[in-house]
Each structure stands twice: as structure tokens, then as C-alpha cells.
C-alpha positions in Angstrom: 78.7 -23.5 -20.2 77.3 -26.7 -22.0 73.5 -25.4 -22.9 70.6 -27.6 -24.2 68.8 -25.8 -26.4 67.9 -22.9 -23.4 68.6 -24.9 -20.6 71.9 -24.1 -19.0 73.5 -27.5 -17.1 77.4 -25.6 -15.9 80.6 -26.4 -17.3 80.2 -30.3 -16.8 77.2 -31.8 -16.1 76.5 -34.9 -14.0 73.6 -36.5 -16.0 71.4 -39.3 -13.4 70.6 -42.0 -16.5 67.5 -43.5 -16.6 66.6 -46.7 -15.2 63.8 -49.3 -15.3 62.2 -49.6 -11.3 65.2 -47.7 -10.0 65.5 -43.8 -11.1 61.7 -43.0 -9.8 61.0 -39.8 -7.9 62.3 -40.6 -4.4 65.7 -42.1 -5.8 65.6 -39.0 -7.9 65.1 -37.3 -5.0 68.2 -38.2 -3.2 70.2 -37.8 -6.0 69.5 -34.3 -6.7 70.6 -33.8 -3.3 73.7 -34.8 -3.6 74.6 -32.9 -6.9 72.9 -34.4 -10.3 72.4 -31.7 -12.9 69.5 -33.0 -15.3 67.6 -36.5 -14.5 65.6 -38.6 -16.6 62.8 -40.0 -16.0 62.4 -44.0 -16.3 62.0 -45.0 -19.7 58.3 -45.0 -20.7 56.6 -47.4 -23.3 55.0 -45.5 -26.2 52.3 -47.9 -26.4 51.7 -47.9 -22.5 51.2 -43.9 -22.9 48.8 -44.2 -25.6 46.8 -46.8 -24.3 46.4 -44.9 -20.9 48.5 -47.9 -19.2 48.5 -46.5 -15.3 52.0 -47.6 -14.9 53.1 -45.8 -17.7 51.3 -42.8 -16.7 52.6 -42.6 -13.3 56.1 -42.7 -14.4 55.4 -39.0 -16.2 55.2 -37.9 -12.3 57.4 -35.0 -12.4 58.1 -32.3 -9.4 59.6 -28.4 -10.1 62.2 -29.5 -7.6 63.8 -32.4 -10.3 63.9 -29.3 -12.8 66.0 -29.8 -15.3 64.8 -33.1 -16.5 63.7 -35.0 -19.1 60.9 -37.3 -19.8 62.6 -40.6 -21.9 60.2 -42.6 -24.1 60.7 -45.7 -26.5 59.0 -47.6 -28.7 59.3 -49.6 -32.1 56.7 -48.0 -34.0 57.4 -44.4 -35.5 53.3 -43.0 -34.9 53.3 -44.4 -31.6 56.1 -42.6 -30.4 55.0 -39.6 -32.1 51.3 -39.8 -30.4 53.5 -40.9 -26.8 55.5 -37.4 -27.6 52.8 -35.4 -27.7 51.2 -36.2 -24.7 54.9 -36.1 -22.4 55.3 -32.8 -23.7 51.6 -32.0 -22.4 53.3 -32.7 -18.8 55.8 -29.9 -19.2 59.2 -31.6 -19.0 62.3 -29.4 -19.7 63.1 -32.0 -23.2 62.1 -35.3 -24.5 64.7 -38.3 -24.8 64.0 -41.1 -26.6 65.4 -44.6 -26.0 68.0 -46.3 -28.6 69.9 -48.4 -25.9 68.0 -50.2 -23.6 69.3 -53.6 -24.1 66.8 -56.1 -22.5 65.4 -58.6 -24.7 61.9 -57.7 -24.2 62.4 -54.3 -25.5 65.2 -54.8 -27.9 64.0 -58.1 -29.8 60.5 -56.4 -30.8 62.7 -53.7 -32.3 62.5 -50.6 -29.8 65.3 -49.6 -27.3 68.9 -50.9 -28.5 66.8 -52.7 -31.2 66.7 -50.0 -33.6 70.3 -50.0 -34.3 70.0 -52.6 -36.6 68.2 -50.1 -38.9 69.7 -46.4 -39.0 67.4 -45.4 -41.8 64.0 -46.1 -39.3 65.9 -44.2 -36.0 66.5 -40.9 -38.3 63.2 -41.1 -39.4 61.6 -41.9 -36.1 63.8 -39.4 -34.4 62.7 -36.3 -37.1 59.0 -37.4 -36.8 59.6 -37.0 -32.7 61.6 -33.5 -33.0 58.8 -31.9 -35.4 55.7 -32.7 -33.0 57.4 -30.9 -30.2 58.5 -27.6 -29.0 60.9 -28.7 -26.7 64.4 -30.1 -27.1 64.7 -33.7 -27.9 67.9 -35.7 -27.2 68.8 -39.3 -27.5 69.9 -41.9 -25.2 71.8 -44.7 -27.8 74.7 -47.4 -27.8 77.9 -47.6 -30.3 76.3 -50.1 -32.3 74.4 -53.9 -32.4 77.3 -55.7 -32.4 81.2 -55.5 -33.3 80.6 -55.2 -36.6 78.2 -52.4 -36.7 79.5 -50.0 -34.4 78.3 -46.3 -36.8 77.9 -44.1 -33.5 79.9 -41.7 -35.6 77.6 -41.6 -38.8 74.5 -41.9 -36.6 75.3 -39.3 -34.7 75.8 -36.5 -37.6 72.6 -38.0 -39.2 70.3 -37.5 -35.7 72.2 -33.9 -35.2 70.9 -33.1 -38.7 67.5 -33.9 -38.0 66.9 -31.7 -35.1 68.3 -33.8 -32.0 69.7 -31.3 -29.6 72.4 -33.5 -27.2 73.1 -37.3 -27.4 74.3 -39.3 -25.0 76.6 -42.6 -25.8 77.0 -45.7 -24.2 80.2 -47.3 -24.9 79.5 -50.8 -25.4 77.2 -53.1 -28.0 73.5 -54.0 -27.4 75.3 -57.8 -27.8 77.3 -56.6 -24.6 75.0 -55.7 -23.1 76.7 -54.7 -19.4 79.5 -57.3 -19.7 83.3 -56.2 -20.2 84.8 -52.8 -20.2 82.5 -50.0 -21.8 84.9 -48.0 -25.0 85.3 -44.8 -25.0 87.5 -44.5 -28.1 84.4 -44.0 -30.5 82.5 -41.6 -27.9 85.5 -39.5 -28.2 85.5 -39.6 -31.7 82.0 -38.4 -31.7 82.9 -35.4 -29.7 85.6 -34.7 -31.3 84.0 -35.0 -35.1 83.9 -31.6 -36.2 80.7 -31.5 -37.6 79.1 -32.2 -34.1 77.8 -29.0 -32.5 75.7 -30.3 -29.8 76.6 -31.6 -26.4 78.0 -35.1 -26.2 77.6 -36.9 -23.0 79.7 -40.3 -21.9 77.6 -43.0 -20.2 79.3 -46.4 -19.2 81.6 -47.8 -16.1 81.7 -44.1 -14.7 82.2 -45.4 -10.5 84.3 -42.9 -9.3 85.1 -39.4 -9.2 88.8 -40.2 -10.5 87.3 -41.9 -13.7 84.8 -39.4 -14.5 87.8 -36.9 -14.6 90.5 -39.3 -16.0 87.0 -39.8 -19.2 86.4 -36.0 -19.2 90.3 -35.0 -20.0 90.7 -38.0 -22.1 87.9 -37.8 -24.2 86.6 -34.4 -24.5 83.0 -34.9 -23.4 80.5 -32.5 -22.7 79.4 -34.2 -19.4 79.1 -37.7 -18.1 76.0 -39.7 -17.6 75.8 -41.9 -14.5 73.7 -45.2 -13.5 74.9 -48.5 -11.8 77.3 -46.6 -10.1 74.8 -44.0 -8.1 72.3 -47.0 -7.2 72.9 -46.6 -3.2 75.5 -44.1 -3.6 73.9 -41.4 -4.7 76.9 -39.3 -3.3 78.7 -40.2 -6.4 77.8 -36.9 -7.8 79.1 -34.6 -5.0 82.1 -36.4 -5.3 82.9 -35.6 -8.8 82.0 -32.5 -8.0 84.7 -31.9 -5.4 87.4 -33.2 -7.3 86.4 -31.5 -10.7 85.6 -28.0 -8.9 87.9 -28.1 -6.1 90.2 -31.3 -6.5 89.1 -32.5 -2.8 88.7 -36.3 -3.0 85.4 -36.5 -0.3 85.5 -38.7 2.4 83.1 -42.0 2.3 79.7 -41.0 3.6 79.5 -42.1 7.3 77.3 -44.7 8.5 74.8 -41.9 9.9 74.9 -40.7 6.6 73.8 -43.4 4.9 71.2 -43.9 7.3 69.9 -40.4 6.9 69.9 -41.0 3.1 68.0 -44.2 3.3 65.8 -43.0 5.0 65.1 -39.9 3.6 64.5 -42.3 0.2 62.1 -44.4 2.0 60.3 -41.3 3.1 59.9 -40.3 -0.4 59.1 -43.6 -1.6 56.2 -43.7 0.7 54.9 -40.4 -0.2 55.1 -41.0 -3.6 53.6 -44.6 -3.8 51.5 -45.4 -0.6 52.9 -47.7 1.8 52.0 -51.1 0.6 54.0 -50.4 -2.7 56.6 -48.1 -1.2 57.6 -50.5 1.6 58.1 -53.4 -1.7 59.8 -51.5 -4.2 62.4 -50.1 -1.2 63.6 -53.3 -0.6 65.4 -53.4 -3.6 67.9 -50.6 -2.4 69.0 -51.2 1.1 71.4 -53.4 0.5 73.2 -50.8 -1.7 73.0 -48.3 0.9 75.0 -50.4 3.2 77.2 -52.0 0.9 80.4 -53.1 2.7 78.6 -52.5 6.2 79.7 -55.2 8.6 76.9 -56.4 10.9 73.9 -55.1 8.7 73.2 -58.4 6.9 70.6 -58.8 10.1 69.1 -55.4 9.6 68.6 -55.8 6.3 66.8 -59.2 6.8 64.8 -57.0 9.4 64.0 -54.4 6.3 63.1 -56.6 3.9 60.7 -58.7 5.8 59.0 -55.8 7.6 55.4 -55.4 6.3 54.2 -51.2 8.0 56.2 -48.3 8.1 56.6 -48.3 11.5 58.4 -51.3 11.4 60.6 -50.0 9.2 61.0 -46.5 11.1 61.9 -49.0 14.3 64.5 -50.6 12.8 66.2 -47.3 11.2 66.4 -46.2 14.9 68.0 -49.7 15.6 70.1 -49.1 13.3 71.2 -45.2 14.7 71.3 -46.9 17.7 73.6 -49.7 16.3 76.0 -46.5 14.5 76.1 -45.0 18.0 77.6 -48.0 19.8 80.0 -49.0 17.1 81.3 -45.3 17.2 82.0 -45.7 20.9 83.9 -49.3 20.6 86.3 -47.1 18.2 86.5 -44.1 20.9 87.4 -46.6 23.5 
């Protein structure tokens, strides 16, 4: 049973990472549907928190339902996040995660993020400062280094269990990689498998199917894996690790009616959640995930995209039932 601090995730958790203006409420929703064990909020900007910044505020929206998940924060400056801590825990999160990897320019460069790596001394410092001002766990989100040459995952990860952290979660490549190339492993292993690491280690990095998440698990010894990229429209990524860990069933694609039903069950959150004006926008973004390899839906998806009320929308998923329907029959025939 891997255990954060109290909170009990099974015998290999699926961890939904977080993601900038993608793992929201509704697409955390769908994937704790399908299977995800503890969910992150998107990352939140210290300064945005204690400032009152209503975007930032809105993304400490969290329901029972999402239970158990974590609110993740990041900033450059040590107080800041420390103030920013204080009032996430006020929300009643199950832990606190705080952001070394993120490895966008904007949030790297001004030293927050994936920028920190450059200066171990200031994340262990920044990282105690956050685990004494809270009662709840803390974990950290990082990368195995800056570049090639100062990949310390393995020295940075003794030094932030020693100052309280209580799981960490590794992505195997470089801020300088950013997402490009294959992510490594080797050193995430080597992290689990250090023998002065006592808390959870969790994998994060080019996990896309269930065969790889248990090819990583076997391989490397982790804890869990964390999962991104791969469960943006597919959030059935998780129940199919799942099968194959628990019951080693490889799952069947989900059908076109099930993607529908998905979608649209998003969308229906996404509304909810944001109001239509907003909700109908920031949708767009996923449908052509949802129907990724989908013959004949580039028109639909035009149809989506350009559709300005929700009953447009509605009217075009029925379309599209409609359009599941008649395909079915042509392969009955």
C-alpha cells in the first residue's frame, strides 16, 4: 500500500499530473471516472494567490468527489510561497505540491518552476519554509536536472526528503529538453532504489500506454506513475493500466459512442463549472483529442469549434450519435 503521509493511494497509483488550461475540474472530472488515484490541481502562481488574482483563485476550486488531491503552487520567491501555502491549505486540499519542473520560459526564466534547479540550496530552503507552515503533507513535482550537466535528482532528492517532503515525483528529462526526445528513467530508478529514500517515488514522462507503465513499473521500481500528455482526450488511459496491472486484460479502444459520452459529459462539466461563454472557449481545445484518428469528424469538429451556445453544441453531439449510428450499420451490412 503506497501511503502519503495518512492518505492511502493502493498498491500503484495512477497520478493525473498537473497541467496549465488542461487538468481543470471537468477534465478532472472525466479522469477520475475512468480510474486516476490522486489529481492535482493546475499549477497556481504564488504571487497570483497573494494578490487575490481571480484566475488564480478559481483554480483552488476543489470538489469532495476529486478527493484525494493536491493543490500544486510555484513561485520564485521563498515568503511568497509560504504566504500562497497558507492560504491553499485554508481550502482543505488532501497535500500541497509545489512546482520545480514546469519548463516554460515565462515561469522558468524568472527563476520559479524548472528554474530553481539551477540553485539546490534556495529549493531545500524554499521547500522547508513550505513544509513548516502547513499541517498537511507536502510533495514535489521536479525534473532530473537544468541541463546534461547538472542532472542531481539523486542528491536533491535525499536533501527535500530530509526537510520534511513526503513523496516526489520525477520527470525524466532536463528543463533544456523540455518535451523533446525520449524521457530517462535510469536516474528515477536510481532515486527509488537509493536506500536512504523512504518516501514514495512517482515516474512522470512518455507513460502512453498501459504496456509502458508496466514495462516502467517492473523496470524501475517506482511507487506509481504520473500521467499527462498521454490522458489529454484519453482519459481511459487510467482504466487501462489498471486492467492490465490488476487483471492483465489489455481493454479494448473506447468506442466511438464512448467517446462521445465522454466529451460530452466534459463539456457538461465545463459548463457548470465556468458559465457558458467561457466553457464553450476553453472546450474547444479538447475535441480534437477525443476523436483523434476518427475518420469523418474533421467536419464536426469545424461544427464544434465555431459554435457560439450550448445548444449548438448539444445539436451537433446528437449529429454526431447520429453519425456513430449509421457508420455502425454500414459495418453490419
Amino acid at each position: 500500500m503506497v501511503k502519503i503521509g495518512d492518505i492511502a493511494l493502493g498498491d500503484f497509483p495512477l497520478l493525473l499530473a498537473p497541467m496549465e488550461d488542461v487538468s481543470d475540474p471537468p477534465f478532472r472530472f472525466v479522469c477520475k471516472e475512468q480510474g486516476a488515484d490522486l489529481m492535482y490541481t493546475e499549477f497556481i502562481s504564488s504571487e497570483g494567490l497573494i494578490r487575490d488574482a481571480a484566475k488564480s483563485l478559481q483554480k483552488l476550486d476543489i470538489f469532495e468527489y476529486e478527493r484525494p488531491i493536491g493543490i500544486q503552487i510555484f513561485g520564485s520567491d521563498i515568503e511568497s510561497m509560504v504566504e500562497a501555502t497558507k492560504i491553499a491549505t485554508q481550502v482543505n486540499p488532501d497535500l500541497i505540491d509545489i512546482n520545480y519542473g514546469c519548463p516554460v520560459k515565462k515561469v522558468a526564466c524568472k527563476g520559479a518552476g524548472a528554474g530553481i534547479l539551477t540553485n539546490p540550496e534556495k529549493m531545500v530552503k524554499m521547500t522547508k519554509a513550505i513544509v513548516d507552515v502547513t499541517h498537511l503533507p507536502v510533495t514535489v513535482k521536479t525534473r532530473l536536472g537544468w541541463d546534461e550537466s547538472t542532472k542531481n535528482i539523486v542528491e536533491v532528492a535525499e536533501r527535500l526528503q530530509d526537510v520534511g517532503i513526503q513523496a516526489l515525483s520525477i520527470h525524466g528529462r532536463t528543463r533544456v529538453q523540455m518535451y523533446k526526445g525520449e524521457a530517462d528513467w535510469t536516474l528515477i530508478g536510481e532515486v527509488k532504489n537509493n536506500p536512504r529514500m523512504h518516501i514514495p517515488i512517482f515516474g512522470n514522462g512518455d507513460i502512453d500506454s498501459p504496456q509502458r507503465a508496466v514495462e516502467f513499473k517492473e523496470r524501475y521500481g517506482v511507487d506509481g506513475v504520473m500521467i499527462g500528455r498521454a490522458s489529454i482526450g484519453y482519459p481511459w488511459i487510467f482504466a487501462e493500466i489498471k486492467s492490465l496491472l490488476h487483471e492483465n486484460k489489455v481493454l479494448d479502444a473506447p468506442s466511438f459512442e464512448e467517446r462521445i459520452r465522454v466529451c460530452r459529459l466534459h463539456f457538461d462539466k465545463s459548463i457548470d463549472w465556468k458559465g457558458e461563454r467561457v466553457g464553450i472557449v476553453e472546450m474547444r481545445r479538447h475535441y480534437a483529442n477525443y476523436f483523434k484518428g476518427i475518420s469523418h469528424f474533421k467536419e464536426y469538429r469545424q461544427r464544434l469549434v465555431s459554435a457560439i451556445t450550448v445548444a449548438e453544441i448539444l445539436d451537433i453531439f446528437e449529429d454526431l450519435s447520429n453519425f456513430s449510428v449509421m457508420e455502425m450499420s454500414k459495418i453490419l451490412e
